[in-house]
N, C-alpha and C positions, 0 to 999 in steps of 0.2 A: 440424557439420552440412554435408552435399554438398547444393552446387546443380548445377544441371542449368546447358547452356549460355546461356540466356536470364537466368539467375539464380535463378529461382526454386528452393523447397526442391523435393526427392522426396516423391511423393505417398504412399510408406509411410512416408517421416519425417515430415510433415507426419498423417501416421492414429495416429503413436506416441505423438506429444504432444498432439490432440486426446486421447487416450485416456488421459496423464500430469493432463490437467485435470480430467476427470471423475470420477477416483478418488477425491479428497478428497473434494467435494461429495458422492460416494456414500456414502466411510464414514461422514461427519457425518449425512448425514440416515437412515444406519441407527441410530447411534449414539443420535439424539434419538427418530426416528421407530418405533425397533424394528422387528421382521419379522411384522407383521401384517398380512395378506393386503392390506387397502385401505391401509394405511401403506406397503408395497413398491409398490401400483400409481400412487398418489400418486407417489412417489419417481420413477416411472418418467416422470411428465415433468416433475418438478423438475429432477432433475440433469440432466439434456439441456437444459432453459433455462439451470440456472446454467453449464454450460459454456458454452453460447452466447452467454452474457455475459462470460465471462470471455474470451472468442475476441477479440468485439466491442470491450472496453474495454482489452484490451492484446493486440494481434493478435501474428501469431508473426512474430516475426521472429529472435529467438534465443532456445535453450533457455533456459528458467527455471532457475537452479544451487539445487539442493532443501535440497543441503547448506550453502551460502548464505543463503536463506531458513530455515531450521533455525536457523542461526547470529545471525540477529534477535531471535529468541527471547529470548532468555535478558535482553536488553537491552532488549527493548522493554517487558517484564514488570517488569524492574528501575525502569526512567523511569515506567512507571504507579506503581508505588506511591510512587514517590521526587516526583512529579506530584499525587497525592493527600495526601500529608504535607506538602507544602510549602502548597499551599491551602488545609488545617485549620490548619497554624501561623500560616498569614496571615490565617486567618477569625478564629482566636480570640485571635490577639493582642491585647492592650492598646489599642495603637498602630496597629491594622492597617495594616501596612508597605504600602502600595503605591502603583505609580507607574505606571500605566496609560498605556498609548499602541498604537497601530495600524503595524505594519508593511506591508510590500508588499518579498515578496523574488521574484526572477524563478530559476526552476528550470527545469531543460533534459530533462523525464522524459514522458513520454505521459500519455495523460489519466488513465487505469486507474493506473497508477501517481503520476503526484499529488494521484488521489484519496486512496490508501495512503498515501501521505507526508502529505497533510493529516490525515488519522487518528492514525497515528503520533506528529504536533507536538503533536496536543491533548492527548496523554499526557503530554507533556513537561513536566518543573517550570514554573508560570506564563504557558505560551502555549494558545491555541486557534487554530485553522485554523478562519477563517470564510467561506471558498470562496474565488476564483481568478479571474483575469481575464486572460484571454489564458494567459500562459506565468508570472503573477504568480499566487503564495500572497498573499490576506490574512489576517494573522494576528493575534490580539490577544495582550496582555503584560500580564503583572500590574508588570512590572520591568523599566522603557525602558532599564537598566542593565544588563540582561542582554547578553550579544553572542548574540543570538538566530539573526543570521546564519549565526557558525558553526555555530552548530548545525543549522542545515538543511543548509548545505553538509554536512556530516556524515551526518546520514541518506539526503542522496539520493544520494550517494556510496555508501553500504552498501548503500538499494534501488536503485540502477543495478546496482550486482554481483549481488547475488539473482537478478534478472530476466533476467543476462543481457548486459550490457551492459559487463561486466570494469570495467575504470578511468575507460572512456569513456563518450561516453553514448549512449542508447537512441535511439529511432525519436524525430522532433520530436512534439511534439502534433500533433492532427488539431485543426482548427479547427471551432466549433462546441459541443459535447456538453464540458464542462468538472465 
């Protein structure tokens, strides 16, 4: 991505990616909404909101890597169901195994993105993301035994690089809007 001298991006690199955001939301809400006259006119200011949302809750500061996001996939699908088996194994257990406790892990990722990450964890065997406090996920555990930590280390590691962000990390949080 070229910035100009002040830093800032170029205004047609900056219209390429507003227009990389909006695509998705379009074909989804063609996909649900079908191509019916008031179903396309609807559409027509849904997806301009949800991109403008998506602007808002993770501004551009570096391309989204698609093929990155792509590559969550397959894993994030895997930890939902492997997420959902684990908490029928533990509902119907005998003995129902568990050892409940409240984390608080501090992540380095903007707001839009640990919202996603808090998303992400609730799919995760045993944990839910119960909101955020500052630059702090609270998370609950079925299993205080788990190393939960890594595990987040882990995925905000993978959603830094999706987003954008390579090895390092992203823009800080904005303060505020969590």
């Amino acid at each position: 991505m070229r910035r100009d001298a002040g830093g800032h991006i170029k205004a047609s690199e900056r219209a390429v990616i507003v227009l990389r955001r909006a695509v998705l939301p379009a074909v989804i809400w063609l996909c649900l909404a079908g191509t019916q006259l008031d179903a396309l006119l609807l559409g027509c200011i849904v997806v301009p909101l949800a991109t403008t949302l998506s602007l808002w809750l993770v501004p551009i500061a570096r391309p989204t890597q698609i093929r990155a996001v792509l590559m969550l996939l397959p894993r994030f699908v895997g930890q939902s169901l492997i997420g959902g088996f684990d908490v029928a194994w533990r509902a119907f257990h005998p003995r129902l195994p568990i050892n409940p406790d409240w984390l608080s892990v501090s992540v380095a990722l903007p707001d839009g993105a640990k919202v996603a990450l808090g998303g992400e964890l609730s799919l995760m065997p045993g944990t839910l993301c119960a909101g955020s406090d500052g630059d702090r996920l609270l998370i609950h555990v079925l299993n205080r035994e788990q190393n939960v930590e890594a595990a987040v280390r882990d995925e905000e590691r993978r959603l830094a690089k999706a987003l954008g962000g390579g090895s390092g990390e992203l823009a800080p949080s904005r303060q505020g809007a969590a």
